[in-house]
Every structure is written in structure tokens, then in C-alpha cells.
C-alpha positions as CSV (number, residue, x, y, z in Angstrom):
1,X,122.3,83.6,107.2
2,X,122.7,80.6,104.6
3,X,120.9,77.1,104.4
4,X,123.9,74.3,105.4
5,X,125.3,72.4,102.5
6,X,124.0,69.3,104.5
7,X,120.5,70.6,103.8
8,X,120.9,71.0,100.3
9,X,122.4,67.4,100.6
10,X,119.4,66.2,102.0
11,X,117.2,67.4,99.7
12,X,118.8,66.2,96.5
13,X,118.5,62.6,98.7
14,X,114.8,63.2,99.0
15,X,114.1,64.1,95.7
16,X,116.5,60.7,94.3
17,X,114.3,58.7,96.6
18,X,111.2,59.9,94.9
19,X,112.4,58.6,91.6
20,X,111.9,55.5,89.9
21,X,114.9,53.3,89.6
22,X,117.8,53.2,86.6
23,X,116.7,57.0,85.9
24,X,118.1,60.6,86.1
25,X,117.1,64.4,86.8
26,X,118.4,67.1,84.7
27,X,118.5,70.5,86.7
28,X,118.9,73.3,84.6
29,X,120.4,77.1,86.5
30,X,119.2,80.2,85.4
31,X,121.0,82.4,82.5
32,X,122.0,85.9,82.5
33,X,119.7,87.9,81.0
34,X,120.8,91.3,78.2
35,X,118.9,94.6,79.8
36,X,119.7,96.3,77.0
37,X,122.9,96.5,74.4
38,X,125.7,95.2,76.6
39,X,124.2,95.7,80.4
40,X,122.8,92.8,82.0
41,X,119.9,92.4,84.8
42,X,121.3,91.5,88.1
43,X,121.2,87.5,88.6
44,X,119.2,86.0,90.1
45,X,119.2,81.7,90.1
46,X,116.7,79.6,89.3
47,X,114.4,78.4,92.4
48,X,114.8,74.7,91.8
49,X,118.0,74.5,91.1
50,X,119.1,76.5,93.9
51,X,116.8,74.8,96.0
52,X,119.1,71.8,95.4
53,X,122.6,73.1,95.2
54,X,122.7,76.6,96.9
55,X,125.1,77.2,94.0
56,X,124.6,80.9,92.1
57,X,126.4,80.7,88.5
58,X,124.5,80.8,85.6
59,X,125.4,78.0,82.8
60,X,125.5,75.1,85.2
61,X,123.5,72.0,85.1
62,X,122.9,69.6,87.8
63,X,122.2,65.7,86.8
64,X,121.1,63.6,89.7
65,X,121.4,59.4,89.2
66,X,120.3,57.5,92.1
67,X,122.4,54.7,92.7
68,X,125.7,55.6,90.8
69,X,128.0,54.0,92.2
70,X,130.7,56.6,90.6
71,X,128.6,59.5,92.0
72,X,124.9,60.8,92.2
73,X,125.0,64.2,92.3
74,X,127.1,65.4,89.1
75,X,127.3,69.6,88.4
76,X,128.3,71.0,85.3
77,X,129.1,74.5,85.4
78,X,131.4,77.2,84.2
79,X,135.6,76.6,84.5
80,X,137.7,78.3,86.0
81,X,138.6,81.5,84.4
82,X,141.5,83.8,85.4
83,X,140.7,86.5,82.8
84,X,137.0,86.4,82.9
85,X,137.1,86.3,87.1
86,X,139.0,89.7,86.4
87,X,135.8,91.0,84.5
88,X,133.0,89.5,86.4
89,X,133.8,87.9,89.3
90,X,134.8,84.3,91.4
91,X,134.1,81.2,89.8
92,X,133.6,78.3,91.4
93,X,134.6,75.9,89.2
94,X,134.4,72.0,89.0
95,X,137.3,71.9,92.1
96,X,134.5,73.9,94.1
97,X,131.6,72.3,93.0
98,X,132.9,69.2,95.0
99,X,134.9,71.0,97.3
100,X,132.5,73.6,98.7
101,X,128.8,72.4,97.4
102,X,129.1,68.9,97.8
103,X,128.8,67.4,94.8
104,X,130.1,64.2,94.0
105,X,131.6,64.9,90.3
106,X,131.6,68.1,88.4
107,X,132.1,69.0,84.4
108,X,133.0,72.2,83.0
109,X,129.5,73.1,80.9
110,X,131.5,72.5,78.1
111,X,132.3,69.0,78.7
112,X,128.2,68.0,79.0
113,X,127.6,67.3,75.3
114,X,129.7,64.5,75.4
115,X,129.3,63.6,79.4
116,X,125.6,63.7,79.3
117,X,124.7,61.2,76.4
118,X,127.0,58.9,77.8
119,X,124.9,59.7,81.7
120,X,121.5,58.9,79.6
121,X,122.6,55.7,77.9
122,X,120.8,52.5,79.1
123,X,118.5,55.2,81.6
124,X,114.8,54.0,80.7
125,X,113.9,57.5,82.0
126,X,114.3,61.5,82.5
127,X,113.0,63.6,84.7
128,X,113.1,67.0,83.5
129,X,110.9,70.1,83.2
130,X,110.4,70.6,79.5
131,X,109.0,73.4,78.2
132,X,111.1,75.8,80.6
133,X,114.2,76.3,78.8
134,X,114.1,75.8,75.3
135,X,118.0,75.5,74.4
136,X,118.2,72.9,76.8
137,X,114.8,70.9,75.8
138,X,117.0,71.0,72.2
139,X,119.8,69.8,73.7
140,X,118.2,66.5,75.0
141,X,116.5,66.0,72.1
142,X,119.8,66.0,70.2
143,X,121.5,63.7,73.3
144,X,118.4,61.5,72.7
145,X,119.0,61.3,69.1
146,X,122.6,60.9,69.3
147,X,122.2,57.7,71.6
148,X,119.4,56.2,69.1
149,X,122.0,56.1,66.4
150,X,124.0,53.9,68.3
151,X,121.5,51.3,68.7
152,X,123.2,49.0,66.7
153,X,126.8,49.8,68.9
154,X,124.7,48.8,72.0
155,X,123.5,52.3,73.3
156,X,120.1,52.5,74.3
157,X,118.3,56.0,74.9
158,X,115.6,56.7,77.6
159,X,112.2,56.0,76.6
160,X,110.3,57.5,79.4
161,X,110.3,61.6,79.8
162,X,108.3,62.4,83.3
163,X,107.7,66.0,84.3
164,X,110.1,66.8,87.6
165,X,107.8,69.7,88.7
166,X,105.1,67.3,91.1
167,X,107.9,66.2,93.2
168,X,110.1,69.1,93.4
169,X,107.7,71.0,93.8
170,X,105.7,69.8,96.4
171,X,109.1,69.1,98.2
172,X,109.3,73.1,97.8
173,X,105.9,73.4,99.1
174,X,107.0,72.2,103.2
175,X,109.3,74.1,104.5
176,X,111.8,73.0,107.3
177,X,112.7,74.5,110.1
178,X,115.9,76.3,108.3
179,X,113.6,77.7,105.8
180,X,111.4,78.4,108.4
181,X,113.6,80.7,109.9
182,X,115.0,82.2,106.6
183,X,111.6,83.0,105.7
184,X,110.9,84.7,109.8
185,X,114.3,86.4,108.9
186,X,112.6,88.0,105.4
187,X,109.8,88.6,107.5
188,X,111.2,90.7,110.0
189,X,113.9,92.4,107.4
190,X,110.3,93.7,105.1
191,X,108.1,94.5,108.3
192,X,111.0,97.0,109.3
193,X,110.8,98.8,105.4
194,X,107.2,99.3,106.0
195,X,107.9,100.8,109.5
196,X,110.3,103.4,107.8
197,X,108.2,103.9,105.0
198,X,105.3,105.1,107.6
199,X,107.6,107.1,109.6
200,X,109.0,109.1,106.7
201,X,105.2,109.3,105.0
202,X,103.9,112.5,104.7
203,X,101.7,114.9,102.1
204,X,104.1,115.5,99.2
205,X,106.5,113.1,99.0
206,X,106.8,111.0,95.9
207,X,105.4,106.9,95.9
208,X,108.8,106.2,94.3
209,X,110.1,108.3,97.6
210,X,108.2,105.9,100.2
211,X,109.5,103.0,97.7
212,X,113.3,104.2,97.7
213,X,113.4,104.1,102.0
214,X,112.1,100.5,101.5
215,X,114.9,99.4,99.3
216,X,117.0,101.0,101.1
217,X,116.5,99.4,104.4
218,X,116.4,95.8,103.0
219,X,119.7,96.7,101.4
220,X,121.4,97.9,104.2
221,X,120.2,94.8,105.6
222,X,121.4,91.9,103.1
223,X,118.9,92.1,100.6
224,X,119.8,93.9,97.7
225,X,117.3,92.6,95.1
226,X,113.3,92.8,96.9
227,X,111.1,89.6,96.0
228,X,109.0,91.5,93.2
229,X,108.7,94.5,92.1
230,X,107.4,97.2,95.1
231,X,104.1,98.8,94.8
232,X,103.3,102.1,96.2
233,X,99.7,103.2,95.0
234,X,98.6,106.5,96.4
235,X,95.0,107.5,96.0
236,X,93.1,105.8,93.2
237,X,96.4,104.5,92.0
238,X,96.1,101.6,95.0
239,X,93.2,100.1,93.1
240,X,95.4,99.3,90.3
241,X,96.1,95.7,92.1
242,X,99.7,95.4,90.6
243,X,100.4,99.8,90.3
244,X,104.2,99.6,90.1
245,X,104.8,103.1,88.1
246,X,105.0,105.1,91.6
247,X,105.7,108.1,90.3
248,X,102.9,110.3,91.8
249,X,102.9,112.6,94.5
250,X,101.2,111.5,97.6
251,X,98.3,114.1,98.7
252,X,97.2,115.4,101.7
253,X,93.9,113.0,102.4
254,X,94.2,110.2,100.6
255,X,95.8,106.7,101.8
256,X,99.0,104.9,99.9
257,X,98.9,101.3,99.8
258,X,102.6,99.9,99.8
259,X,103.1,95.6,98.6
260,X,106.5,95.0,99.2
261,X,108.9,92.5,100.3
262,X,112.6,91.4,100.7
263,X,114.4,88.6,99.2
264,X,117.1,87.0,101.1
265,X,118.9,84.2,99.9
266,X,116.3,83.8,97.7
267,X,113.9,82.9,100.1
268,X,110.7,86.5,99.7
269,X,109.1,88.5,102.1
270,X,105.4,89.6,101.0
271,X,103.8,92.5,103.1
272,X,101.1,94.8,102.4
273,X,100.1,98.1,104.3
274,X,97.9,100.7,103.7
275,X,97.7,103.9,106.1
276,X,96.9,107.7,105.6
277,X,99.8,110.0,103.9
278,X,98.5,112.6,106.8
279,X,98.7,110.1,109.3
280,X,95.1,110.0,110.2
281,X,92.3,107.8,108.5
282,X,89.4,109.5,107.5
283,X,85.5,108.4,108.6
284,X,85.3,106.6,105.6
285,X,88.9,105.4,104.8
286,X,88.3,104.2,108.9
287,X,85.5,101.9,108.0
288,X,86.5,100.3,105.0
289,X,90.0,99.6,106.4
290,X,88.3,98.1,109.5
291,X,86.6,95.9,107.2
292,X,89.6,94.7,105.6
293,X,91.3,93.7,108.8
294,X,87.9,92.0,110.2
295,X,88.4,90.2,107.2
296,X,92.3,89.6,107.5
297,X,92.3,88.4,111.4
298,X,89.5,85.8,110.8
299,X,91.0,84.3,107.6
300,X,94.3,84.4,110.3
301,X,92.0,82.6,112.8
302,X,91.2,80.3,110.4
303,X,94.0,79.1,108.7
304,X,95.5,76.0,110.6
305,X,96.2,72.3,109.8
306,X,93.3,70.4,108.3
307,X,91.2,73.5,107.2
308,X,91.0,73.4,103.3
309,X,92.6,76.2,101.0
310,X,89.5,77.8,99.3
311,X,88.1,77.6,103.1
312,X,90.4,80.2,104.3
313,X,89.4,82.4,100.5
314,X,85.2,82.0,101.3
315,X,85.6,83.6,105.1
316,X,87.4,86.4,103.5
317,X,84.3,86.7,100.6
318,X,81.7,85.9,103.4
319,X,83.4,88.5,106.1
320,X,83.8,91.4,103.4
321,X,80.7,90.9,101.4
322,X,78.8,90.7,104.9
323,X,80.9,94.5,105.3
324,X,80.2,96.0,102.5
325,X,75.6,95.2,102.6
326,X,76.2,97.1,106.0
327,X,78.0,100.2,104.9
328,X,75.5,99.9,101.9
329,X,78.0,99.2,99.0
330,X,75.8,96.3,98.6
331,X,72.2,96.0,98.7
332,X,71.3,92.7,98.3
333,X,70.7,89.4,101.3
334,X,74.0,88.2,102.2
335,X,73.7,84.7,100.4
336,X,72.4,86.2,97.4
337,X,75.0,88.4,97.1
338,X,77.9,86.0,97.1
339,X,75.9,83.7,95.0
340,X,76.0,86.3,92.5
341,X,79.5,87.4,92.9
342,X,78.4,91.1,93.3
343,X,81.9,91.4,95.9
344,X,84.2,91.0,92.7
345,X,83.5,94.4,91.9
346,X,85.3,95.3,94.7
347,X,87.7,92.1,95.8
348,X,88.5,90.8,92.7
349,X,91.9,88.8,93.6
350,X,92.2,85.3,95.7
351,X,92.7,85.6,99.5
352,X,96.6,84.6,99.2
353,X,99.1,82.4,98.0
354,X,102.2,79.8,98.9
355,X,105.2,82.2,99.5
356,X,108.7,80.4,99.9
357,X,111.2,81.0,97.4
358,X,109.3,82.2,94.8
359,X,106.3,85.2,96.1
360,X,103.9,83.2,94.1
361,X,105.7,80.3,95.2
362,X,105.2,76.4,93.6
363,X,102.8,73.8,95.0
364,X,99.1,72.8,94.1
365,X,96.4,74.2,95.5
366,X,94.4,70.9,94.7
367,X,94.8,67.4,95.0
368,X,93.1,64.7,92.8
369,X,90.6,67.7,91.8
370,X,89.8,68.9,95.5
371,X,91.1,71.7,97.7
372,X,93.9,70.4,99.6
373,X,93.8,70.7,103.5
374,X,96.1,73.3,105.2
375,X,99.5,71.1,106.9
376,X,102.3,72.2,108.9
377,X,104.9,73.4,107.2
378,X,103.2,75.2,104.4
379,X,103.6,79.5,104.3
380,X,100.8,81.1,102.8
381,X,99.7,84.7,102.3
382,X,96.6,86.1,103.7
383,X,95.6,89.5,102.0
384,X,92.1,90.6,101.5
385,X,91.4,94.2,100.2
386,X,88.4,96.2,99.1
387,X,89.2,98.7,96.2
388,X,86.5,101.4,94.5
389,X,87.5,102.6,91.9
390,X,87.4,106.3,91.7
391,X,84.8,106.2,88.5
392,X,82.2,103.8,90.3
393,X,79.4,105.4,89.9
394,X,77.1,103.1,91.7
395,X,78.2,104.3,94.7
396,X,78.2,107.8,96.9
397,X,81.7,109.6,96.0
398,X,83.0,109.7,99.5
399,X,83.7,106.4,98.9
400,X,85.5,106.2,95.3
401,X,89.0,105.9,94.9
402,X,89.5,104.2,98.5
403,X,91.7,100.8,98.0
404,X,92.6,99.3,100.9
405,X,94.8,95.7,100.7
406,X,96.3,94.2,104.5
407,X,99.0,90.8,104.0
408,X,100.8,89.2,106.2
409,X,102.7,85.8,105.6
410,X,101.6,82.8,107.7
411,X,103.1,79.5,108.4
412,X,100.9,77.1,109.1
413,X,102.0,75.3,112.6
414,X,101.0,71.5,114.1
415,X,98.0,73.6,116.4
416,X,97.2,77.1,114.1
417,X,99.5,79.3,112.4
418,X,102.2,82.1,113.1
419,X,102.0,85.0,111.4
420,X,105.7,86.0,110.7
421,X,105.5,89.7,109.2
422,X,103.9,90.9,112.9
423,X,105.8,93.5,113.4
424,X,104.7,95.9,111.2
425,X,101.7,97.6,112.4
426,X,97.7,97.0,111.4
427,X,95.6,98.1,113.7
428,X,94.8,102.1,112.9
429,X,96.1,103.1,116.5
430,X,99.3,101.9,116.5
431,X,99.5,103.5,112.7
432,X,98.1,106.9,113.9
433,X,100.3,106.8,116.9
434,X,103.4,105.6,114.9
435,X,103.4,108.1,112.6
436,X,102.7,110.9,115.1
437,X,106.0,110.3,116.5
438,X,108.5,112.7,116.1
């Protein structure tokens, strides 16, 4: 499963409408990055730039010029290299940057300090990111420089730098329907690692156990890198909100919380489930994890077009703190309590946020300094959780070390929402029953 080359097409169009005229975009890809001495982590593109190309080399820029009448969508990127193919693998080259990516001219990378200057001259404006890759934010200083010197020959250098992030971003931020179905795709592909991870749970095994059958299945099914890095917290270690040593054995009585998704084709799955490494919740471990999914299913309820972001966050403070005065974790009147925050001692993270191709994916959460409303198109998380840790004293001991977190990812639809990580079990039945199968 790929996004079309006419998609990517599209949305280099949209973005070049967006921009002002007798102006140009500067795309930066990722780099490879050094693991240690000569090993290298596995690459993995930039978001923005593959959002706009689909194209996965490092060392390749994309410059977009509305207009051009020689070309708007130009790619520089790595040549063709028989030797260095040997070593590392297929390049594209310029011939496929126009060929299979449709771009309408392509550089080698080598080529862009003396393409580029002459791209920029007599542009009144860039849009770029700056800040975000600092060889390159030299580079254009230099390009900029280089044209100014020439002043007297003619040139004339942009004098207007505006930040590309609002519009690509909130481009990012509404999915269509072929991201809509890569992100079902990551949904479905994570759900199913959870499932495993429950069916092969049991007292004794190793987090980094339950964590290596999760890997596993999104690899066998196109996914070799996940989204982030996997948490499996068992015991007190699931009130550690980002635990990612899993290296403890799982005991007999407690519960494991497991956060983990795929990534396919750069687009992340985001899933969190906790259950019993026995197989059967506890009194206790029953009613705070009850809680959590009251919480969960009316913060589901809620979100839908026209409801406003930090909306969907106050039912989960208002359903959980509500929980927690009843099982006396809290003492205090209901709006007292949430006035004073007393719940962060327990819930101390946001109710969710945009998933796409980044986990913590772009887009503002305000607009103009207010919540922005809830609109089609948009993918959220929803993921409330209590955690106690296993020192707090101001409550009874059959209670500490309990941290319970439930997420599923939500696109927001033209009438509600559709939750698109379902398959996974939540309700403590289907758990119990699931992992009493032989």
C-alpha cells in the first residue's frame, strides 16, 4: 500500500497555491544519521518532504516556484552511482526523479549551489523552515549573500523569509481519504501486535518479550521500523508515562501496560493496552481500569465535528476525577477538586494528540489564541489513564503501583468519529476471555 504519485502531485499544487506570488519553497529530506563509529540508524525521511514527494533518499532537496514556466516542482538529490548502488542500494537519480516521482526538473545535490542562487534571484520571498537544519539554514544564507553581491550585475536576492510550517502543516493536519485508509491500514496492522502480545502474556515472561512479538508481527506485516519507541511497563514500571527500558520480568498479579504502534509508509499507529499478566484483573486493578474506559468511551462519544479540542481533555478530567472522589482517592466536592488540580497526581498527561505521519503529529491545537473546533478529516488520540505510584502514601497500598493508560486513534468524520484501532480488545471480558484461550 503506497499513496499515488498523483496525490503527492496534488499536494505540492495545494501547497504552491497557498503561496504568495514571484516566490519559492525550499524542502529539505532527512540525512542519515552515525549510530556509532561507522553503523548508521535505519532511515527514516523527513515528514514534510515526504509528504510532498513520496521520495526516500537522504541528501535531496525539493524547491517548489509557482508559475515557472520551465518547471515548478525541481528535486535535487543524489546521482546515479554504480559503485555506491553496490554498497548501499538503488538510487534514483535525477532520470527518476522525473521519471517515476513526477517532478518536473531534477539536479544532482551537487549541482544546487550554483542552481539554487540562480532559482532565488529576483524571488521577493522564501518559504522555508529555518531553524530545522542548520547546514542548510547556512547554505541560504551564503545563496543570499552570493546574490547581494551581484546587485550591481542586476541580481536581486529575496527580501522576505516566511516560516513554511503554518501551511504545510495544517495541510498535514486533514487527512484524505488515501491517508485515511493508510492510517485504518496502521490501525489494524498495531491492533493485531497487541492481540499477540495478550495471547502470549503470561507470569514470567520478559516486557522486552511481550515487546519483541509486537515487532515481530508489524514486521512480518510491512512495517519494519514501529512509530516510536514500544513501551511495555509491568507493575509500577507502567506509571513511568514514557518506561521504554522493558527489561523486567512480568509477575504473577500485577498488570503490563504496552504503548505501541506501527509505522507504514510513514504514516503511525498509536495503541495502548493494559490487562493482567495472569489474565485476570484483580478487585482493585477492576475498578480503576473501569474508570479509565468510562473515561475513554465518553471522550469517544464526544469527539466529533464542531466540539473544541480541550472539550474532549475536560470530560476526561471531569469523568476520572468524578472516579477517583468515589473510590476515595479523592476526598474533596467534585468542582473543588478540579479547580485545584488535585487529579494531576494521578493523570498528569493531555487526553491525546493529532496522529498522522508523525505520533505526535503537526497542526495547532489553537487558532487566533482559542481551542480550535474538532473537523472532519482530523485523527486524534484519545488516551486517558490513572497511575499511583507505588510510593503514594496518601493512599491505602492495595492501590499503589496500579497504572492503567487505554488509546485508541480516532478520525474525526462529517456526523462523529470512527475509532480505527477497534480491534484490539478493551472491555475486561473480552481480555479475560482472550487470554483464556488456548
Amino acid at each position: 500500500m503506497k499513496i499515488s504519485q498523483e496525490r503527492y502531485s496534488e499536494r505540492r499544487e495545494q501547497l504552491m497555491a497557498q503561496m504568495q506570488p514571484n516566490s519559492l519553497a525550499i524542502i529539505p529530506s532527512a540525512k542519515m544519521l552515525t549510530r556509532n563509529n561507522d553503523a548508521e540508524y535505519p532511515f527514516r525521511q523527513d515528514s514534510d518532504f515526504y509528504y510532498l514527494t513520496g521520495f526516500n533518499e537522504p541528501d535531496a532537496v525539493l524547491v517548489l516556484l509557482p508559475g515557472r514556466k520551465e518547471g515548478q516542482a525541481v528535486l535535487f538529490c543524489r546521482e546515479r552511482d554504480k559503485l555506491m548502488e553496490i554498497w548501499n542500494g538503488y538510487r534514483a537519480g535525477p532520470e527518476g526523479a522525473v521519471s517515476d516521482y513526477g517532478m518536473d526538473q531534477a539536479h544532482t545535490i551537487g549541482e544546487v549551489d550554483e542552481v539554487l542562487p540562480q532559482l532565488l534571484d529576483g524571488m521577493s520571498r522564501i518559504y522555508y523552515s529555518i531553524g530545522q537544519d542548520e547546514e542548510l539554514d547556512q547554505q541560504i544564507r551564503h545563496w543570499l549573500n552570493l546574490i547581494r553581491s551581484k546587485a550591481r550585475q542586476g541580481a536581486v536576492a529575496p527580501s522576505e523569509l516566511v516560516m513554511l510550517d503554518h501551511l504545510l502543516h495544517e495541510m498535514r493536519l486533514f487527512k484524505d481519504e488515501e491517508e485515511k485508509q493508510m492510517l485504518r491500514s496502521a490501525g489494524e496492522i498495531s491492533a493485531q501486535g497487541h492481540i499477540r502480545a495478550m495471547q502470549v502474556c503470561k507470569p514470567g515472561v520478559m516486557e522486552y518479550q511481550l515487546e519483541a512479538e509486537i515487532l515481530h508481527h508489524f514486521a512480518m506485516n510491512g512495517c519494519r521500523q514501529p512509530a516510536y519507541s514500544t513501551i511495555v511497563g509491568g507493575g509500577a514500571n507502567a506509571c513511568v508515562l514514557h518506561y521504554i527500558e522493558n527489561s523486567e520480568p512480568l509477575l504473577d498479579g500485577d498488570l503490563v501496560l504496552i504503548d505501541a504502534g506501527c509505522e507504514l509508509e510513514c504514516y503511525a499507529g498509536d495503541i495502548t493496552r493494559t490487562f493482567p499478566v495472569n489474565g485476570c484483573f484483580s478487585p482493585e486493578q477492576k475498578s480503576i481500569y473501569e474508570l479509565v474506559l468510562k473515561a475513554q468511551k465518553a471522550c469517544i462519544d464526544l469527539a466529533k465535528p464542531g466540539v473544541l479540542w480541550n472539550d474532549v481533555h475536560d470530560e476526561s478530567v471531569r469523568v476520572l476525577t468524578e472516579g477517583l472522589i468515589e473510590l476515595g482517592l479523592l476526598n474533596g466536592d467534585l468542582e473543588a477538586e478540579i479547580e485545584a488540580g488535585s487529579y494531576r497526581d494521578f493523570y498528569m498527561h493531555r487526553i491525546g494528540h493529532w496522529l498522522g505521519m508523525d505520533v505526535h503529529d503537526v497542526g495547532d491545537y489553537k487558532v487566533d489564541g482559542d481551542w480550535r473546533p474538532l473537523q472532519p478529516g482530523m485523527v486524534m488520540t484519545v488516551e486517558p489513564g490513572i497511575y499511583i505510584a507505588a510510593d503514594n502514601d496518601k493512599v491505602d497500598a492495595c492501590w499503589r503501583g496500579i497504572g492503567i493508560r487505554i488509546e485508541d486513534d480516532v478520525l474525526i468524520t462529517e456526523n462523529g468519529c470512527e475509532v480505527l484501532t477497534a480491534a484490539v480488545p478493551k472491555e475486561i471480558e473480552e481480555i479475560e476471555r482472550l487470554m483464556a484461550a488456548e
